[in-house]
C-alpha positions as CSV (number, residue, x, y, z in Angstrom):
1,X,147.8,22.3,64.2
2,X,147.4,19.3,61.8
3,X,143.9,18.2,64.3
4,X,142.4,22.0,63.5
5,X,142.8,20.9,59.7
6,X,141.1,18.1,60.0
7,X,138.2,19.1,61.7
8,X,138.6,22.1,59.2
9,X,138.7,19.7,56.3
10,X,135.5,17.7,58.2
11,X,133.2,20.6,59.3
12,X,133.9,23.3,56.0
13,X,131.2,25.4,56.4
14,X,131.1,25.6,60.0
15,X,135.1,26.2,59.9
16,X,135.0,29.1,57.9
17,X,131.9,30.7,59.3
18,X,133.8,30.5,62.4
19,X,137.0,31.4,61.1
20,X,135.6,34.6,59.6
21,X,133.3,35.3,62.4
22,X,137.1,35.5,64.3
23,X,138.2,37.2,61.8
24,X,135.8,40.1,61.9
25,X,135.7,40.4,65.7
26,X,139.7,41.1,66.0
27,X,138.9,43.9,62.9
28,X,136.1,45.2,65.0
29,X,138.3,44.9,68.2
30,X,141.2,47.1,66.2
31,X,138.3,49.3,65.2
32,X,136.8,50.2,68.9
33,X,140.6,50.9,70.1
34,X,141.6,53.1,67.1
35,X,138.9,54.9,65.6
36,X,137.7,58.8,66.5
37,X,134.2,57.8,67.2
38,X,132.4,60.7,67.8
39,X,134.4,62.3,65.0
40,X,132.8,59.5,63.2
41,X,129.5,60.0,64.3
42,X,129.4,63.6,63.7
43,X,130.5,62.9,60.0
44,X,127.8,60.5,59.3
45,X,125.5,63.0,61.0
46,X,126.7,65.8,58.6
47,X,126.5,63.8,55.2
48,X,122.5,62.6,56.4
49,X,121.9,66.5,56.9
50,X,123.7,67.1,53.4
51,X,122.0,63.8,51.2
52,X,118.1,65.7,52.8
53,X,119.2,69.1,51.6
54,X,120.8,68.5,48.5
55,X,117.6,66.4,47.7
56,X,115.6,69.2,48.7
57,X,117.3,71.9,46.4
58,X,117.1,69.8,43.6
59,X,113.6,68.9,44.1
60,X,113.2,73.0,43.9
61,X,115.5,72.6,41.2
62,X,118.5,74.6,42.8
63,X,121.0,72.5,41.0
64,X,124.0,74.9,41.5
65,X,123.3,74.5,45.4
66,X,122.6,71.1,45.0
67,X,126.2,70.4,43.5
68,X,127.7,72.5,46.2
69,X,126.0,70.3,48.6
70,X,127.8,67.5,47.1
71,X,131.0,68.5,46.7
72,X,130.9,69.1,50.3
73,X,129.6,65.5,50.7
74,X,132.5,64.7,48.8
75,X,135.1,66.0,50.9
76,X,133.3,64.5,54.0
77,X,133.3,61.1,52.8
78,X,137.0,61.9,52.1
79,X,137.7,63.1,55.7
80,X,135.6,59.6,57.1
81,X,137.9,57.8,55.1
82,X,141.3,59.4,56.1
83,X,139.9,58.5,59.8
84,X,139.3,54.7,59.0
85,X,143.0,54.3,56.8
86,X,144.8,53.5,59.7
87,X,143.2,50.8,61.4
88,X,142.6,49.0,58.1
89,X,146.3,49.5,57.6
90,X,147.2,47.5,60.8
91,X,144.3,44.8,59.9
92,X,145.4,44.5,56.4
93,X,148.6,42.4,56.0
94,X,147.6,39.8,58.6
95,X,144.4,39.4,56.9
96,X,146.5,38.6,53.6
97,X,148.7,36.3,55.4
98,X,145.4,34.4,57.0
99,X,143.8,34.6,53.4
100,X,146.6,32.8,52.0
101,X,146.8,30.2,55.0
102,X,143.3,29.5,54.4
103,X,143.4,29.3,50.4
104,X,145.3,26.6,51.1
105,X,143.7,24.5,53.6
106,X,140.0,25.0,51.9
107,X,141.4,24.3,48.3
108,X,141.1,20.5,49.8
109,X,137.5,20.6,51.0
110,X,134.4,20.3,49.3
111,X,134.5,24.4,49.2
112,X,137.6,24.6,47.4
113,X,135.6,26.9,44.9
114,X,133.2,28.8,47.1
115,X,135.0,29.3,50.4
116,X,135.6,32.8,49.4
117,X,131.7,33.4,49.0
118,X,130.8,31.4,52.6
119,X,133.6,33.6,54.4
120,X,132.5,36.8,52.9
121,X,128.9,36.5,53.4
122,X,130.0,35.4,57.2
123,X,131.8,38.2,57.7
124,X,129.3,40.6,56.6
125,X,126.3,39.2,59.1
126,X,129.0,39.1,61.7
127,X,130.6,42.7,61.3
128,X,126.9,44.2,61.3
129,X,126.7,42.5,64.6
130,X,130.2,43.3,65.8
131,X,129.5,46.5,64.8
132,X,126.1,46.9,66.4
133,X,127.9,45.5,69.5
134,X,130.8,47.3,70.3
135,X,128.4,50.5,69.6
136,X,130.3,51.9,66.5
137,X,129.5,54.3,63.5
């Protein structure tokens, strides 16, 4: 344990590039096993179809249809939500307990005010290609 904090506290950057490239695959991983992906899929294909004709009735100025259009939206991004609750409820109290554990080592480094900004910029790139990966919506 102590030799992975000092090649933490040596190599920063790369550490928690690394450490939130990790990070993201095991959310991913958790992700693939527990979401309802073609539930998912046909969501996001619904909302598309929804956004082109809600733009179309207002550009006809149908607002009233329009608003319909997004209340449905609405309750779609609702249902797309109650789908992806559960595996961010199994993710999210390790992540804390890592995020603290980290805190702590990187508040030593020389990104002991920006580690926060290098892990979440990491994890982004890394979940888009996670994401892209494992095939998800």
């Amino acid at each position: 344990m102590i030799d992975i904090i000092s090649l933490i506290n040596q190599y920063p950057k790369s550490s928690i590039i690394i450490i939130s490239c990790l990070i993201t695959f095991l959310i991913t991983l958790v992700n693939y096993f527990m979401l309802d992906k073609d539930r998912m899929r046909e969501i996001k294909k619904r909302q598309k179809e929804i956004q082109e004709e809600a733009k179309r009735h207002t550009k006809e100025g149908n607002h009233a249809k329009a608003m319909e259009l997004q209340k449905e939206l609405f309750s779609s991004t609702g249902e797309m939500m109650k789908h992806s609750f559960k595996p961010m409820l199994i993710t999210l109290i390790p992540i804390l307990i890592i995020f603290a554990f980290i805190r702590g080592i990187y508040a030593e480094t020389t990104l002991a005010s920006s580690w926060f900004w290098w892990y979440f910029i990491s994890a982004i790139i890394s979940s888009i290609i996670f994401r892209k990966l494992f095939n998800l919506p």
